[in-house]
C-alpha positions in Angstrom: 0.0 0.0 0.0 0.8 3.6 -1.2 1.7 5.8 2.0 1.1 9.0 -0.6 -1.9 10.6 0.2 -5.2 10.5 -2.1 -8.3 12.1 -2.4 -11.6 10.4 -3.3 -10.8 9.9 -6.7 -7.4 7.5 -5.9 -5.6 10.6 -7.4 -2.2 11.9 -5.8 -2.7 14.7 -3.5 0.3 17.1 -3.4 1.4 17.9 0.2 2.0 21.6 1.2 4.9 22.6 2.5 5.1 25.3 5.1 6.8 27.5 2.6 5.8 26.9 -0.2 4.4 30.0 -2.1 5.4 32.2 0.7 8.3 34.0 -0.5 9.3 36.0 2.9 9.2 32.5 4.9 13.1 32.1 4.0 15.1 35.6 4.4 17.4 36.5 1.6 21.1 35.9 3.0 22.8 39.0 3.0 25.9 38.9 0.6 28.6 39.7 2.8 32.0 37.9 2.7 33.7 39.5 5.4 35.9 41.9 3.4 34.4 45.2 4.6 36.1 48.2 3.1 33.9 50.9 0.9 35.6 52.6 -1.8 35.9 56.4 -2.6 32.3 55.6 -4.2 31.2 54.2 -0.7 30.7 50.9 -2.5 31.8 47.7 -0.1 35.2 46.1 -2.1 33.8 42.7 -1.1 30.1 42.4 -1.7 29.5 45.1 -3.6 26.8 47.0 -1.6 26.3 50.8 -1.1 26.8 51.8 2.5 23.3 52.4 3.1 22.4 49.0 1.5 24.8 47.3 3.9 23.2 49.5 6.8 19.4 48.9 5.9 19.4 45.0 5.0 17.7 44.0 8.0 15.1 46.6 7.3 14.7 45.2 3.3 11.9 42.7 2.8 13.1 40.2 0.4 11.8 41.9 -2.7 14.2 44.6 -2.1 16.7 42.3 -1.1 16.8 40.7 -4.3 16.7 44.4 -6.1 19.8 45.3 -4.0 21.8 41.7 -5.3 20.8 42.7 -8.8 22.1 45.9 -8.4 25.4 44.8 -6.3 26.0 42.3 -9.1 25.6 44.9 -12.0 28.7 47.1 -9.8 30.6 43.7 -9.8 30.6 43.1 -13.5 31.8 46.7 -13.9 34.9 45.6 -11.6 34.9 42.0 -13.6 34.4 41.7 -16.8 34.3 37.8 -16.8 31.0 37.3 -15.0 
């Protein structure tokens, strides 16, 4: 016997997970490696943040999280070509 639930209709019923389709249920990690050093643009040297984007994180929901990765990763291609 089956230990996958069914419904009425013998038909595999999909078990929720406590995440799933909640987005803010897992917070986006913040990119930090540990090299903290802003530039003369006040840009962090290792992940690429702004100082204020470094400051605010734990403010950010994870919407603006990911904006602030996006734009972190678009001053890292700048600095490297190769990625």
């Amino acid at each position: 016997m089956s230990s996958t639930p069914v419904n009425s209709s013998n038909k595999s019923v999909r078990q929720s997970t406590p995440t799933s389709g909640n987005v803010e249920a897992v917070p986006v990690k913040s990119p930090c490696i540990s090299v903290c050093a802003l530039d003369v643009e006040g840009v962090c040297t290792g992940c690429f943040r702004t100082g204020d984007e470094i400051r605010l994180w734990g403010a950010y929901n994870n919407e603006e999280r990911l904006g602030v990765l996006k734009l972190a990763h678009e001053r890292e291609k700048k600095v490297n070509p190769f990625l």
